[in-house]
C-alpha positions as CSV (number, residue, x, y, z in Angstrom):
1,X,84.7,91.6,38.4
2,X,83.0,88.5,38.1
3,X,83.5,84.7,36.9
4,X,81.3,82.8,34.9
5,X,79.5,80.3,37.3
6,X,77.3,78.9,34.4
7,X,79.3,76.2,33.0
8,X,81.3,75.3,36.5
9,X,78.0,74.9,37.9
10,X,76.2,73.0,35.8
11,X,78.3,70.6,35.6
12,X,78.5,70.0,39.0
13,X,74.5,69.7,39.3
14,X,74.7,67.2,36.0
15,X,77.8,65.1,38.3
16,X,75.1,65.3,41.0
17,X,72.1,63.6,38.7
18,X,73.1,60.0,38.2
19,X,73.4,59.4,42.3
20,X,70.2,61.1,42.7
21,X,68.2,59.6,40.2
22,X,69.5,56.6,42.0
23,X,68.8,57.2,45.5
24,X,65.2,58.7,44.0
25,X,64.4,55.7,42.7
26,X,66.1,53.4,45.8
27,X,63.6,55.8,48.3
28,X,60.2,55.7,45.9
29,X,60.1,51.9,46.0
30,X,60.9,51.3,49.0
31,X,58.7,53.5,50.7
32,X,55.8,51.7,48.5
33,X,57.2,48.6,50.4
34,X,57.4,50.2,54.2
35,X,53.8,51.8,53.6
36,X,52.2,48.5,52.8
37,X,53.6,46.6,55.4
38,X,53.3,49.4,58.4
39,X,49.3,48.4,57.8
40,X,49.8,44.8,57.8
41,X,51.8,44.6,61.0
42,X,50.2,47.4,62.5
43,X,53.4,48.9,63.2
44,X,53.8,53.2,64.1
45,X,57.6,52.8,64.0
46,X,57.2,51.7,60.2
47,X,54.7,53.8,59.1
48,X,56.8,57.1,60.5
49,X,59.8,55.7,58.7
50,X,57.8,55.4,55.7
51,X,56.3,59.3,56.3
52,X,59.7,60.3,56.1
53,X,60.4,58.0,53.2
54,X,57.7,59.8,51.6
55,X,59.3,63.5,52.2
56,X,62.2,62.0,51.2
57,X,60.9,60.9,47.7
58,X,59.6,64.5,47.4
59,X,62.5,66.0,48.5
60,X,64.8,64.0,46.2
61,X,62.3,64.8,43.3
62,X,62.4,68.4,43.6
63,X,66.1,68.2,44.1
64,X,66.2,66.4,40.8
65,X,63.9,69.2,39.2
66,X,65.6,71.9,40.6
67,X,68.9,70.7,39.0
68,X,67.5,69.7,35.6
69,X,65.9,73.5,36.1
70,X,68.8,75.2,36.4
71,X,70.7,73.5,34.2
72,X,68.7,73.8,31.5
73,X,67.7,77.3,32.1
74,X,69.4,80.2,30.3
75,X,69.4,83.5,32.0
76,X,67.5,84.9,29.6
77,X,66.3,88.7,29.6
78,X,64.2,88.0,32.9
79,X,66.7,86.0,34.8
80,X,69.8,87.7,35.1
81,X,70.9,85.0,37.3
82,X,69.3,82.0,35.9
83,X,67.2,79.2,38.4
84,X,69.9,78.8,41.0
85,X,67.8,79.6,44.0
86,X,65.6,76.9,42.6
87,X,67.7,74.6,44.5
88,X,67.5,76.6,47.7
89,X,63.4,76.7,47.6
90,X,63.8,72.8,47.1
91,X,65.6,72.9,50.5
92,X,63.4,74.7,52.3
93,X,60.4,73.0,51.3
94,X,62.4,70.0,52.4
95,X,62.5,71.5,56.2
96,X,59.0,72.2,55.7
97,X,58.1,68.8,54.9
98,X,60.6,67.0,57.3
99,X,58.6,69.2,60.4
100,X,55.0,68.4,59.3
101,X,56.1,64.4,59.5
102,X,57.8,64.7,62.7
103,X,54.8,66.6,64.0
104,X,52.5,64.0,62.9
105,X,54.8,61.0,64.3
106,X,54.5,63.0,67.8
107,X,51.1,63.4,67.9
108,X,50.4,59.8,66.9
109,X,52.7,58.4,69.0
110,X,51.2,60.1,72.3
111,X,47.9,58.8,71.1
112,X,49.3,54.6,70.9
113,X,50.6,55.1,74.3
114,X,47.6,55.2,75.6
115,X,46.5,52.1,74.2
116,X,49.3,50.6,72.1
117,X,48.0,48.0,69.5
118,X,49.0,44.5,68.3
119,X,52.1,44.9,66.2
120,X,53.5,42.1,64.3
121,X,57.2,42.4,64.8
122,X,58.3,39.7,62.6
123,X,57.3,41.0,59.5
124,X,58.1,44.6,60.6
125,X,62.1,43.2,61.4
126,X,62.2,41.8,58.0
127,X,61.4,45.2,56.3
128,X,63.3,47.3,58.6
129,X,66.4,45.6,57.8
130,X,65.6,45.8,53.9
131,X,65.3,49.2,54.3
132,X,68.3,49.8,56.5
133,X,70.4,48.6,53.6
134,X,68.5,50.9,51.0
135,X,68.8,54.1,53.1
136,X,72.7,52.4,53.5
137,X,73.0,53.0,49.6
138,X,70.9,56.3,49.0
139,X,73.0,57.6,51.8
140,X,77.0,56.8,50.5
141,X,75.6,58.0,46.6
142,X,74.1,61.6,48.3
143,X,77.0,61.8,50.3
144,X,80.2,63.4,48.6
145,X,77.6,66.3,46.9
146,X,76.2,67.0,49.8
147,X,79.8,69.2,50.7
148,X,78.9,70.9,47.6
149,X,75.3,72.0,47.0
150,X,72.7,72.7,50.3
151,X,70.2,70.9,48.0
152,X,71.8,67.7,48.3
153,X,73.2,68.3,51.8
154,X,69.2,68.1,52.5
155,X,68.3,65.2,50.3
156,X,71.5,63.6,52.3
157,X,70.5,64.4,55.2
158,X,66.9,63.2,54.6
159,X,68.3,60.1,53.7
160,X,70.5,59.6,56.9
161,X,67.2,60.6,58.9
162,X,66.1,57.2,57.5
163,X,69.1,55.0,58.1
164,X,68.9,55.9,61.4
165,X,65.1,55.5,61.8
166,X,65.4,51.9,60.2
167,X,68.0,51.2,63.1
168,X,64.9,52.5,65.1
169,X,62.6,50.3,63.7
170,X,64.8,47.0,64.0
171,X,65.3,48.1,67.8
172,X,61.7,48.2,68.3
173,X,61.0,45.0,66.3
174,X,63.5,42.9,68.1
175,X,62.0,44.1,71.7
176,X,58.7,43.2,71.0
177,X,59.9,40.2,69.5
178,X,61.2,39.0,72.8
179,X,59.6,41.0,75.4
180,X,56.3,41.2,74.3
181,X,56.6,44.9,75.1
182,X,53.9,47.1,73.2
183,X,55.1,50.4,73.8
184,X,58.8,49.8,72.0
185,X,56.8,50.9,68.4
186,X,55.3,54.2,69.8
187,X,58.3,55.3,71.5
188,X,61.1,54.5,68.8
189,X,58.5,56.2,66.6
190,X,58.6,59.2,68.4
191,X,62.5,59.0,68.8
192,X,62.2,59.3,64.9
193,X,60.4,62.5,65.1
194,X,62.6,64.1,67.5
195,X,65.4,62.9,65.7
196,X,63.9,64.8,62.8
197,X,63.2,68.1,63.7
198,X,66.5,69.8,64.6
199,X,67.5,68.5,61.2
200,X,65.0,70.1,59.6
201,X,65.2,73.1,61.3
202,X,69.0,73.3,60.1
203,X,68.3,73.1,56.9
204,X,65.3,75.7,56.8
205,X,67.4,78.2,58.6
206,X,70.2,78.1,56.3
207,X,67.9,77.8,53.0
208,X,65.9,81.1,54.9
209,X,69.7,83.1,55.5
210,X,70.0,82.5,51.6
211,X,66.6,83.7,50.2
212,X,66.8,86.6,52.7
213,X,70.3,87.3,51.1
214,X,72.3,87.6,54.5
215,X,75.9,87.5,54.7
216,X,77.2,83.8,54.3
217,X,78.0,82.8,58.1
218,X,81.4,82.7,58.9
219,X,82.4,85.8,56.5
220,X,84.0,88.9,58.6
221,X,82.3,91.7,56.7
222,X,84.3,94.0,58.6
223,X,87.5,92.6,57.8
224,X,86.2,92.2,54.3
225,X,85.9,96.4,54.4
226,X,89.4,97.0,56.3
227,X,91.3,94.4,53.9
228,X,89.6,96.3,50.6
229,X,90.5,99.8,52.8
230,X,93.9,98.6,53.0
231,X,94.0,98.9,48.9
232,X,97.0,100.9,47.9
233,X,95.3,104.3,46.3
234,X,92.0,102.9,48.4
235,X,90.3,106.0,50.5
236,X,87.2,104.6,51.2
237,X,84.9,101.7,51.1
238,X,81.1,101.9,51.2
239,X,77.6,100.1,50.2
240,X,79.6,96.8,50.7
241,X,77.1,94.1,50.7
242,X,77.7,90.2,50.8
243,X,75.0,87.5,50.1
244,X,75.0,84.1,49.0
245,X,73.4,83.1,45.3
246,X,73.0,79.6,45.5
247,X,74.7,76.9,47.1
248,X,79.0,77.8,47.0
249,X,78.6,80.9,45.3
250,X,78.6,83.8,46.7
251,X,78.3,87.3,45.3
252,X,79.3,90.8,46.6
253,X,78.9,94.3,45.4
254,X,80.7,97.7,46.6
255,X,81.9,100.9,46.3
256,X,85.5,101.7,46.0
257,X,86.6,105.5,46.3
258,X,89.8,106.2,45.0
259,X,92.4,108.9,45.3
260,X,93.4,111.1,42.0
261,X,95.5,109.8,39.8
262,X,95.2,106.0,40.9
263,X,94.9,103.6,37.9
264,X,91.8,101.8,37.9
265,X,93.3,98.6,36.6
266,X,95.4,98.5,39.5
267,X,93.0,98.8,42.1
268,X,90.4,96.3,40.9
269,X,93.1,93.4,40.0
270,X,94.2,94.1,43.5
271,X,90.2,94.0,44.9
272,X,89.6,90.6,43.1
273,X,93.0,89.0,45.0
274,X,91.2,90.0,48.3
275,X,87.6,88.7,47.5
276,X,88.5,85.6,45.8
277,X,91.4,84.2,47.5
278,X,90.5,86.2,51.4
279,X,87.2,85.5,51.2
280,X,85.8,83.0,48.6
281,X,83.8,85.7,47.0
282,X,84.1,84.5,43.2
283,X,81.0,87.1,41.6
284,X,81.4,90.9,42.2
285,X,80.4,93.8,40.9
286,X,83.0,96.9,42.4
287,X,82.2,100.3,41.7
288,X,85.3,102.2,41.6
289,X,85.4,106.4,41.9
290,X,87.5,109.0,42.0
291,X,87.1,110.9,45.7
292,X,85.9,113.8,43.8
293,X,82.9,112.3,42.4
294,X,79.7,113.7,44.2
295,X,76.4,112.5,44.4
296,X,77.0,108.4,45.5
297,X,76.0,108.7,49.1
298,X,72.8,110.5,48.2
299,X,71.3,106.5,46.4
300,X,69.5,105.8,49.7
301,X,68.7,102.1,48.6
């Protein structure tokens, strides 16, 4: 039992391009922008924003790639499945990413602490708001596909990581601005980087649940086997396994045993109800057999 995911998916991923391409191309500038001027004003606060900018514009580039991938991509003899996890390997090196910046944000703000230098807060004000309106607009276009695909929810997410910094940065800038205070830019730098990591560790944990093909959270498996038990002409129910593909699609396979005389049709019609509408389950392969077949429970793998 299965439904083809090909065309549905794709062109999801091609409704997802345009806003991406946008928000890429929003995040590369920018960050060009927030790099040069965290050197001129000397500012911590700006140059961590601009790290993150920088995973960001990676991020949103393999995002892009991993789409165009897999929507190009036939499944071909070798890929029976196509590049969907592509889009899941873009996520976690996303997490990857988004930890090595907030590690290096931490470390470097400890060290300015010490002996926090001259920042020029004008300047850095000016850019921070700039960039709060950018990350406003990458942000609203990632937004609606983020509920549909884990590879935007990161790229989204990312992108909110910086909207929130920027607020950060103009904090930081406008209390230096009036108070003179020097440590405002190493401490709303590492704000940032705390912000960051249980983000990032979000999204690698639920990119790692997909490549190590664990059951999607929130799905009963037991229920799953009582409800397909409960199968008129359904005796038994084994090698039931549950994983997710790629973002909203998950896949199943199984073993239904079935008493004499039980048609087939019946009992895999009535299957597919229980997986697709019970349990969102849209790609399955069910193995159906009589109760006197011999021999299944001796496949060990």
């Amino acid at each position: 039992m299965t439904r083809d995911h090909g065309p549905s998916t794709r062109s999801a991923s091609r409704r997802h391009l345009r806003p991406l391409t946008i928000a890429f191309g929003l995040v590369v500038v920018f960050m060009v922008v927030e790099v040069v001027a965290g050197f001129v004003t000397g500012s911590l606060a700006l140059l961590s924003d601009a790290g993150h900018m920088a995973t960001d514009a990676l991020g949103l580039g393999m995002a892009l790639a991993a789409i165009v991938a897999a929507d190009r991509a036939g499944t071909g003899d070798h890929r029976t499945f196509g590049l969907y996890r592509l889009e899941i390997l873009a996520a976690l090196a996303n997490a990857a990413l988004l930890f090595a910046v907030a590690g290096y944000v931490l470390y470097e703000a400890i060290r300015r602490l010490q002996d926090p230098p001259e920042v020029l807060s004008g300047p850095m004000l000016v850019v921070a708001v700039v960039g709060l309106g950018v990350n406003l607009i990458g942000w609203r276009l990632l937004r609606p596909g983020a509920t549909e695909s884990i590879n935007l929810e990161g790229a989204s997410l990312e992108v909110l990581g910086d909207l929130i910094g920027s607020i950060g940065v103009i904090v930081a800038a406008l209390i230096m601005r009036f108070t003179a205070w020097p440590y405002a830019d190493p401490l709303i730098a590492a704000g940032i980087g705390v912000f960051i990591l249980p983000r990032a560790w979000r999204l690698g944990r639920r990119a790692l649940r997909v490549l190590v093909q664990a059951a999607p959270e929130g799905l009963d498996l037991d229920e799953l086997q009582k409800r397909l038990g409960d199968i008129d002409g359904v005796g038994d129910v084994h090698d039931l396994h549950v994983w997710t593909l790629t973002s909203d699609m998950n896949v199943a396979s199984v073993h239904l045993m079935t008493r004499e005389g039980i048609d087939y049709h019946t009992v895999l019609d009535r299957a597919r109800t229980v997986l697709t509408d019970g349990f969102g389950i849209d790609h399955a392969t069910l193995q159906v057999e009589p109760d006197t077949h011999q021999g299944c429970t001796e496949i060990t793998w």
